[in-house]
N, C-alpha and C positions, 0 to 999 in steps of 0.2 A: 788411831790418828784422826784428827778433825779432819771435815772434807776437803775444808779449805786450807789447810797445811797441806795436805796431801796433794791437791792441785799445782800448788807452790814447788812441792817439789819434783815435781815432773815436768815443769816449765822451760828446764835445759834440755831433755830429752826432745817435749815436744818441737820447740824451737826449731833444733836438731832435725828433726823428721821433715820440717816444712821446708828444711833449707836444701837437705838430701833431694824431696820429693820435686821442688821445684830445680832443683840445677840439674838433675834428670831427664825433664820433661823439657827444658828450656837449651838443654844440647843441641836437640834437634834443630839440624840447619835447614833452614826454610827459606821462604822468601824476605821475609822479615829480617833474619840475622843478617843475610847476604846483602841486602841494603846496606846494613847497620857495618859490615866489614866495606865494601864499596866507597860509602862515606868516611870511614875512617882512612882506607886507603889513598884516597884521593885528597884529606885534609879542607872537604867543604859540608860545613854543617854540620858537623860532628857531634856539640854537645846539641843542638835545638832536637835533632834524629836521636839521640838515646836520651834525650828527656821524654821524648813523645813516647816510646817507645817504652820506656820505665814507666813513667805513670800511669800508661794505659793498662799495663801488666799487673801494677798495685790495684787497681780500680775492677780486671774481670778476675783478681785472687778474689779480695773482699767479695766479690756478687759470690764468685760461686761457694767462701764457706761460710759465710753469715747471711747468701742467700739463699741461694738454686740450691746449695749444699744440702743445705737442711729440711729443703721442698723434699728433696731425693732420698734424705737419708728419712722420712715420713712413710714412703712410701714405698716399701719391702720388691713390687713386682717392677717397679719403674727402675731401682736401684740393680734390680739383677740387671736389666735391659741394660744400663747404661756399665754394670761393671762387666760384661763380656763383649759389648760393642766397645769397650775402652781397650779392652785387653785383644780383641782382634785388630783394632786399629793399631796397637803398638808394635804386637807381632808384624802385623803387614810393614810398619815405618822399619822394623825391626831388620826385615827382607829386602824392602830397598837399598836403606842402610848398607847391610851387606854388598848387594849387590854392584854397587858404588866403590865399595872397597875393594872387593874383587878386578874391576874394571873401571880404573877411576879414571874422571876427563880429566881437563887440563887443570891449573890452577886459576884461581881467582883472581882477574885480570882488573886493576882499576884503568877501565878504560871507556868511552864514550865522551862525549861535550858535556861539561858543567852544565848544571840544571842550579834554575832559581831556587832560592830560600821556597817560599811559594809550590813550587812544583816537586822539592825534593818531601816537605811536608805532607802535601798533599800523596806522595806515594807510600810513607811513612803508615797514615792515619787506614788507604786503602790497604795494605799488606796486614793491617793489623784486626781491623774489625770488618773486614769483608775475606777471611781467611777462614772457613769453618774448622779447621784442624786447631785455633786458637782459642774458639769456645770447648770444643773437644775435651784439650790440655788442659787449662789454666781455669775454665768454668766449673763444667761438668767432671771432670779426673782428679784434678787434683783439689776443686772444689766437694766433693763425694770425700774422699780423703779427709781432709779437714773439718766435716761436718760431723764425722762418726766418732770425733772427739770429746768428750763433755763441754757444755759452755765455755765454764769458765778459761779451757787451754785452748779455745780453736783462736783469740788472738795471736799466742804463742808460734801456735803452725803457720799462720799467717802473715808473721813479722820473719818467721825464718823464710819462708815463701820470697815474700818479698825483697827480702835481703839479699837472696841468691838471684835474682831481677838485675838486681843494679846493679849486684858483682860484672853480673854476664854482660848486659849489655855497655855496660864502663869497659870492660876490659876489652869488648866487641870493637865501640869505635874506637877509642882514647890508645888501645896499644895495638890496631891495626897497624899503624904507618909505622910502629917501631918494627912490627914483626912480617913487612911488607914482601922479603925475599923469601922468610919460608910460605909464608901464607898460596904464596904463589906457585909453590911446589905441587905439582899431583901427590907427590910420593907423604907430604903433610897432610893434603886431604884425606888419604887414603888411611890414613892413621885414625885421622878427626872420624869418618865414616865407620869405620871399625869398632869405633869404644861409642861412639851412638847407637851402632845396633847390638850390640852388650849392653850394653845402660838400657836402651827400649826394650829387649825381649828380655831382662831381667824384672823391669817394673811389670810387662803382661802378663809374666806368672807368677807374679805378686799377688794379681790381681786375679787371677785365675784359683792360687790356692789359698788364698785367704779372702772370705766375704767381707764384703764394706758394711 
């Protein structure tokens, strides 16, 4: 089969894989989501916060598989580095995770004084590119990821990536305030904390027995 049939037809697979690898990585509740659920909850700013928030996520997928990706996937000793510093960082989220579910706090309270357009942005843009655990994820992991593809399919991974993006954070704000009473449950969180740290220490040792 030609190279480029062949490409063609792995293109659902790869897809597939970016969309997997990024709604994995993008579970993870951080500072970020919790905004992004905060402003949904509250019904202020909701789509300007998951636009910011989506597109910044399209913009460091792109750097890291058609950039840094492929800086990394060049160079054999830098890629080990970052695929066992990837895979401890996961286990570790992997721990907390747990640990959260074990002993969960309250639920997710939309509470505090309305913040400006202006201000709720400006926390949006700081939670997202002054968070190192974001270049981690979405640059360097799942960027590495997406680079060890051949050319021609790393848009593929990339479009799946990003699609699982705007799933999460659309479904983030937009169907917080529907899901306002469980979201608010510990015994919800406790749930969400659980299959986070299942999904993280499943991608670690992904990454542990299989080289990038």
């Amino acid at each position: 089969m030609p190279a480029a049939a062949l490409a063609a037809s792995n293109v659902p697979a790869v897809f597939a894989q970016g969309w997997a690898m990024g709604a994995g990585l993008i579970l993870a509740i951080g500072a970020q989501n919790a905004l992004v659920l905060r402003q949904g909850l509250r019904r202020e700013h909701v789509g300007a916060v998951v636009a910011v928030c989506t597109l910044s996520d399209w913009l460091l997928i792109a750097l890291g598989v058609f950039g840094l990706g492929a800086l990394i996937q060049g160079q054999p000793l830098l890629l080990e580095c970052f695929r066992y510093g990837g895979a401890a960082f996961l286990m570790g989220y992997a721990v907390l995770a747990a640990k959260r579910a074990w002993r969960p706090n309250t639920g997710l309270e939309a509470t505090g004084a309305s913040s400006s357009l202006g201000a709720t942005l400006s926390a949006a843009f700081a939670f997202t590119y002054l968070n190192p655990h974001v270049y981690l994820d979405t640059v360097v992991l799942l960027g590495g990821l997406g680079a060890r593809h051949p050319e021609a399919l790393r848009p593929a991974f990339a479009a799946g990536a990003c699609v699982a993006s705007a799933m999460w954070f659309g479904l983030l704000g937009f169907g917080a305030a529907a899901a306002a009473p469980r979201l608010r449950s510990a015994h919800t969180w406790r749930v969400i904390d659980a299959l986070v740290a299942l999904l993280m220490a499943g991608l670690g040792l992904q990454l542990l027995l299989q080289p990038l």
